[in-house]
Phi, psi and omega in degrees: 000138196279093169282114178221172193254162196306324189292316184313302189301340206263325178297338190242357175000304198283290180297297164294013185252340196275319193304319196304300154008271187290296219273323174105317210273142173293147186236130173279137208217094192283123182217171182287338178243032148154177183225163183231157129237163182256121207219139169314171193279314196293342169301301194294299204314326187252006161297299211294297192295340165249003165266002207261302186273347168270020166238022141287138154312138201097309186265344156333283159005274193301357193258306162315298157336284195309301178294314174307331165317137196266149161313276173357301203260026177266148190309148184243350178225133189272097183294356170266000000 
């Protein structure tokens, strides 16, 4: 993971923000009153969306249930 200091970040702006983008990986962004970090938009987007279904009741569970499921015995038509 990629470490830079605030000025680096405030200097390569474009190109890191393009690298992250393209590349996925988070870049930490270090300052004297505190550090960030920096992640492509689709990375937050599926942090959010899994921190989202695992605070539904329940469905953690159902989602681990779900991965232990053999393909063989999964629906092949859609009852809705």
């Amino acid at each position: 993971m990629t470490t830079l200091t605030v000025t680096e970040a405030r200097a390569n702006l474009y190109k890191l923000n393009d690298d992250t983008s393209v590349n996925h990986e988070p870049v930490i962004i270090t300052g004297k009153r505190g550090n960030a970090v920096l992640l492509a938009e689709g990375n937050w987007n599926s942090i959010t969306e899994t921190l989202h279904l695992v605070s539904v009741s329940g469905m953690r569970d159902s989602i681990l249930a779900g991965m232990q499921e053999s393909i063989d015995g999964a629906a092949t038509e859609l009852d809705w």
